[in-house]
C-alpha positions, 0 to 999 in steps of 0.5 A: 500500500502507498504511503500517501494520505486519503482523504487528507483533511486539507485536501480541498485546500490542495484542490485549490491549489491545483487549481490556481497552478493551471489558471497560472499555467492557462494566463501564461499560455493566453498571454504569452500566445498574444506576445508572440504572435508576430514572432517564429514558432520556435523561435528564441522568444520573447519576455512574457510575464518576466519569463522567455517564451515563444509561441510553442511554449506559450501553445504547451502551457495553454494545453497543460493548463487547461489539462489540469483544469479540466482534471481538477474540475472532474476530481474522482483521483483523475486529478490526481493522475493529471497533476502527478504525471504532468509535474514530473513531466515538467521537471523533466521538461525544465531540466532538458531546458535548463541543459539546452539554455545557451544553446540556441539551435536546441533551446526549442522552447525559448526558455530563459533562467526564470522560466526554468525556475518556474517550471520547476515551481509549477512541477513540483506544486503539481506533484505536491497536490497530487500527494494530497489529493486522493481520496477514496470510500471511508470502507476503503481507507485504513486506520489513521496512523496514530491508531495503526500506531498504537497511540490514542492522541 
């Protein structure tokens, strides 16, 4: 059995979360969709939001935006399968950029310094929710620690 808590009692708290992640990541998108619209698509970019973006990144960031909210909207632990594979995905995604960032032929994304550091951000909110965010039947879930434990308190 995993490890992670069901029905934690800050879970809706955790939703929210998730939910301000993908408007962050919806705005970005928008914004950025409009700042580049006279640029290449893949591009070095331009500074959206303090960040290096072109319109391939900006189009990325709309669709994972919009994926997480349509997964926070339905929950039933789908959310939690979006935020989780999406927030490892974008560690990974910032990591080949962080990797690539002076390169311009391969700096596909036309990711900056601060746009790595957001990316990271943004992955590791979304992983955070999804640790937090899963629930189940009171039937289906164990005993609280404390009790499994041993302890009363």
């Amino acid at each position: 059995m995993a490890h992670t808590p069901v029905n934690h009692p800050l879970r809706p708290i955790y939703r929210i979360v998730g939910f301000v992640t993908g408007a962050y990541l919806v705005a970005f998108g928008i914004i950025g969709f409009i700042g580049t619209s006279g640029e290449e698509f893949t591009g070095p970019g331009v500074r959206v939001l303090g960040q290096g973006s072109n319109m391939l990144w900006s189009t990325i960031s709309l669709a994972l935006g919009a994926l997480v909210l349509l997964g926070t909207a339905i929950g039933r632990n789908i959310d939690v399968a979006i935020d989780q594979y999406l927030g490892w995905g974008l560690l990974v995604l910032g990591t080949y950029e962080l990797m690539m960032l002076r390169t311009d032929d391969l700096n596909i994304f036309g990711f900056t310094m601060s746009t790595v550091i957001v990316t990271y951000l943004v992955g590791l909110l979304l992983i955070l929710v999804s640790l937090y965010s899963k629930s189940a039947p009171p039937s289906q879930v164990g005993a609280p620690r404390q009790v499994r434990e041993g302890r009363t308190a």
